[in-house]
C-alpha positions in Angstrom: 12.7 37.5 5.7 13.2 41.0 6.3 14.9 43.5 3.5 15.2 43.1 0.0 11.9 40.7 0.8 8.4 41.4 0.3 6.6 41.2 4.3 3.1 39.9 4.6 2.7 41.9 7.7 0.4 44.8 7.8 2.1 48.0 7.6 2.6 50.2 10.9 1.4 54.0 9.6 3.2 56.1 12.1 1.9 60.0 11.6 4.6 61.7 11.8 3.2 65.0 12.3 1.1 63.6 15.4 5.0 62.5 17.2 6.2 66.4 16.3 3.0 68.0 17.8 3.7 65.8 21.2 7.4 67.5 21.3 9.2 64.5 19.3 12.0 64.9 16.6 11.1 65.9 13.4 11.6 62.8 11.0 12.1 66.0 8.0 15.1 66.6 9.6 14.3 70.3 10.2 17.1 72.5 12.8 14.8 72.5 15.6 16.4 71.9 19.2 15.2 68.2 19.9 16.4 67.3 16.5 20.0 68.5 17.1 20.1 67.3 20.5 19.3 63.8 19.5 21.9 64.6 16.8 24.3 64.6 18.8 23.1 61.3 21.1 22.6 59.7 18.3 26.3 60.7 16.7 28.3 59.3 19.9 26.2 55.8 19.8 26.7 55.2 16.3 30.8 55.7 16.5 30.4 52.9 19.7 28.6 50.2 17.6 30.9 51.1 14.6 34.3 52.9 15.9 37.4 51.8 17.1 35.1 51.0 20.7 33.3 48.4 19.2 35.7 45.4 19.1 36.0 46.0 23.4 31.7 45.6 22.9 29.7 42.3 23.3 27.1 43.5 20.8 27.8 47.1 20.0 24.9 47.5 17.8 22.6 46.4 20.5 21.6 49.2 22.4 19.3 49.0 25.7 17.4 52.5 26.8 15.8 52.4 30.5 15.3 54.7 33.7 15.8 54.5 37.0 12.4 54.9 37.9 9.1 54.5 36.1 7.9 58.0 34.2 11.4 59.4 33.5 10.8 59.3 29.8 12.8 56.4 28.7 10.1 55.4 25.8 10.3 58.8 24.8 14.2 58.9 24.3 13.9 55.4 22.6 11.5 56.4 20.1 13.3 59.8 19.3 16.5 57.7 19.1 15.1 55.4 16.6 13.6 58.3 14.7 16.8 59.7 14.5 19.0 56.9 13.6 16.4 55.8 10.6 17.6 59.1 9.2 20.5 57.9 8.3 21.7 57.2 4.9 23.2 54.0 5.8 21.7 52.2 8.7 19.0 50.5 9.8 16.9 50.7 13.3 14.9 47.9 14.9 12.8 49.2 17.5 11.6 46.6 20.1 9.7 46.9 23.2 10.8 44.7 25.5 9.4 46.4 28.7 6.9 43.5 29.0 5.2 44.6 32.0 4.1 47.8 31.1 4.5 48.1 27.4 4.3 51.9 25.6 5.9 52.0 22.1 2.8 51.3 20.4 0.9 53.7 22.4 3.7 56.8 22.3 3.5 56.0 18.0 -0.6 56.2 17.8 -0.3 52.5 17.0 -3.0 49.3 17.4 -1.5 46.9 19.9 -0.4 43.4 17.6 1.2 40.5 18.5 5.0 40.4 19.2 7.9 39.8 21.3 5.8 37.8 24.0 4.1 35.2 21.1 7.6 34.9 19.8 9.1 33.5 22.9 6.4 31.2 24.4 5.8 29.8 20.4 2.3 31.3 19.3 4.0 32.5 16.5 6.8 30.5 14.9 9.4 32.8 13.4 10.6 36.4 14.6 9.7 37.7 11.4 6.1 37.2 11.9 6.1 40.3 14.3 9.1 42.4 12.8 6.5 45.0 11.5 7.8 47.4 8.4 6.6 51.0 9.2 5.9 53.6 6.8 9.5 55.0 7.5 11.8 53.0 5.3 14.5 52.1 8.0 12.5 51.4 10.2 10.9 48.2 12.0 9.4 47.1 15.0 8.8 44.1 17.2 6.4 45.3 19.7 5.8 43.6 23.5 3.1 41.4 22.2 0.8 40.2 25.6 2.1 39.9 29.2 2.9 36.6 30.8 3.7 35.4 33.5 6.8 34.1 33.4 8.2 36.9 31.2 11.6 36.8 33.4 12.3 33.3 32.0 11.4 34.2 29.0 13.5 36.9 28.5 15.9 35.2 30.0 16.0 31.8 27.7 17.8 30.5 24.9 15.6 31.6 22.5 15.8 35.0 23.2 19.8 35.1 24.0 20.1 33.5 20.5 17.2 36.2 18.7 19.3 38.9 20.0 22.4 37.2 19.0 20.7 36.9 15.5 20.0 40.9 15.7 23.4 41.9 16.7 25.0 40.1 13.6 22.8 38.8 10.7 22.8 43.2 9.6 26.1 45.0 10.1 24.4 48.0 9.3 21.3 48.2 11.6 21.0 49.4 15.3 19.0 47.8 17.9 16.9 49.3 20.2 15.2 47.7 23.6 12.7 49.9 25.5 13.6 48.0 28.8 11.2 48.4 32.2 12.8 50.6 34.8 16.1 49.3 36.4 15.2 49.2 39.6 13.1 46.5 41.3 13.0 45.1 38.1 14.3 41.7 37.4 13.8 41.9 33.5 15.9 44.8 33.1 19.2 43.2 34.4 18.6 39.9 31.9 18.4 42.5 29.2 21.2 44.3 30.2 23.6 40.9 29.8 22.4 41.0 25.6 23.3 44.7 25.2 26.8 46.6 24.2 25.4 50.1 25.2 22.7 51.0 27.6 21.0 54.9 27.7 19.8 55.3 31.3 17.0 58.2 30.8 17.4 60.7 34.4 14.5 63.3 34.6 16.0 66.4 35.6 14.9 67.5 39.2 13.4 64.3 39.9 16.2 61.8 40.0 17.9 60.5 42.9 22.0 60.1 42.6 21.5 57.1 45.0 18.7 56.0 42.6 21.2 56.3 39.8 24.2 54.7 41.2 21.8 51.6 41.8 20.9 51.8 38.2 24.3 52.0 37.0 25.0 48.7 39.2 22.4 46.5 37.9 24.0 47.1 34.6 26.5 45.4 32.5 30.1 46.4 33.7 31.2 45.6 30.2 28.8 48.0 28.5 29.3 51.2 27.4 27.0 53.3 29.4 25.5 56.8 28.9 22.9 59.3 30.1 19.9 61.7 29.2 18.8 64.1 31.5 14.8 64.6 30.1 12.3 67.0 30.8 14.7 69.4 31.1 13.6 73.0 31.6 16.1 74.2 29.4 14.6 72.3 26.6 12.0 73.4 24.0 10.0 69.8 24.8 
């Protein structure tokens, strides 16, 4: 159930002008800096999970954003990222957060914490569509984290979630998935998310990041995948 289908679920209202006041894109589409460098992110993502790239991609539309480290802004780039692609004339975005352990796309939106990802997986709730939430921006839905559990590795990393992502990657050829994943390192729930993905976005904080913290980053990730970078809180930048 999902477009062209009436949802039961409640609405997310996301305030838009709330996000732009905390230094994220502008959904108007308006020439400010963040908007154009997200533009341009967004641009060389897109032409992966649709270009020439995409046949040499397990799931090109499936894209996985995460940091090295906790605090680097990785929520922040998936949310601007999801903004950005819902812009679009012709594509979709699904926006989940699968950073279990310490859950912040609801919280970075202005949103109530509701059930999700987490119910879906240990079978509170019976379909995925009972926590893909519509949002007040048309091309865009969410599945949040839902509750934490305890055995949130082997959940992420069972059948039922290997064939929900399947399911994401190719029921729409026009929508982009996103996964706020924890940090890579130390983390064993990043890695298992990394085998579903065709891209990953590793978010660096300028200043901050190590190059030995990095190169372990880029290791616990998918050879296969195509793999780029952020640099964040950059003093260059207007945010």
């Amino acid at each position: 159930m999902e477009r062209g289908q009436t949802s039961s679920l409640p609405e997310f209202k996301i305030d838009l002008e709330r996000l732009e006041e905390k230094g994220h894109i502008s959904i108007a589409g308006e020439r400010k800096q963040i908007n154009e460098e997200y533009r341009e992110i967004k641009r060389k993502l897109l032409a992966n999970a649709f270009g020439s790239l995409a046949k040499t991609l397990h799931n090109p539309n499936i894209i996985m954003v995460s940091s090295s480290r906790p605090s680097e802004g990785k929520t922040f780039t998936a949310v601007n990222l999801a903004l950005s692609i819902a812009a679009e004339q012709d594509k979709t975005v699904l926006l989940v957060d699968a950073d279990v352990l310490k859950p912040n796309v609801l919280n970075t939106l202005g949103l109530e914490r509701r059930k999700g990802l987490m119910e879906y997986l240990t079978g509170d709730v019976e379909d995925i569509s009972d926590v893909l939430y519509p949002t007040n921006i048309e091309k865009l839905k969410i599945i949040p984290a839902g509750k934490s559990h305890h055995l949130s590795t082997e959940l992420l990393a069972s059948q039922k979630m290997h064939e929900t992502v399947d399911e994401f990657a190719n029921r729409y050829p026009d929508r982009i998935v996103i996964f706020d994943t924890p940090p890579l390192i130390g983390i064993t729930e990043s890695a298992i998310l990394a085998n579903f993905a065709g891209q990953a976005v590793v978010v660096v904080e300028e200043g901050k990041a190590k190059i030995g913290d990095i190169k372990m980053s880029v290791e616990r990730l998918n050879p296969d995948m195509a793999i780029g970078f952020v640099v964040n809180k950059s003093v260059h930048n207007d945010t």
